[in-house]
N, C-alpha and C positions, 0 to 999 in steps of 0.2 A: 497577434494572438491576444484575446481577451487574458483576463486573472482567471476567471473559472476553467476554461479551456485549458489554461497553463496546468494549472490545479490536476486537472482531471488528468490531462497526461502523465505529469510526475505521480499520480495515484496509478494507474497502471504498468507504469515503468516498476514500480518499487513492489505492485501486486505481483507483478513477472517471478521479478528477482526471489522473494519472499516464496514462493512458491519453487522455485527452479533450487532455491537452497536445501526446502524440505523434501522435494522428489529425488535428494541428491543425498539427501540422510543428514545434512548439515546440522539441521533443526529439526525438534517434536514437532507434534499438531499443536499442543498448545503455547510453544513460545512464537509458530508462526501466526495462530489465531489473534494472539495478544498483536501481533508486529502488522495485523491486516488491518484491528483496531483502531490504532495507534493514526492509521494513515486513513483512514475514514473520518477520525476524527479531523485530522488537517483537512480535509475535502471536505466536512460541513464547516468548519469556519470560514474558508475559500467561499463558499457560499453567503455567508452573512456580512 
């Protein structure tokens, strides 16, 4: 498995979770928006 490939799966594993925590009341919209950021961000530098 490539580094971007890698990348990009840990970016949906954590988009899962992040999501599966606010449909769950865990978290607002905006600490999960910040927390979907955060991992986008890791995913364009995975890029460069």
């Amino acid at each position: 498995m490539s580094d971007i490939e890698a990348a990009v799966e840990e970016f949906l594993k954590e988009y899962d979770d992040a999501r599966e925590d606010y449909d769950r009341g865990y978290v607002d919209a905006d600490a999960t928006v910040r927390l979907v950021d955060s991992h986008v961000e890791d995913l364009r530098d995975a890029l460069e």
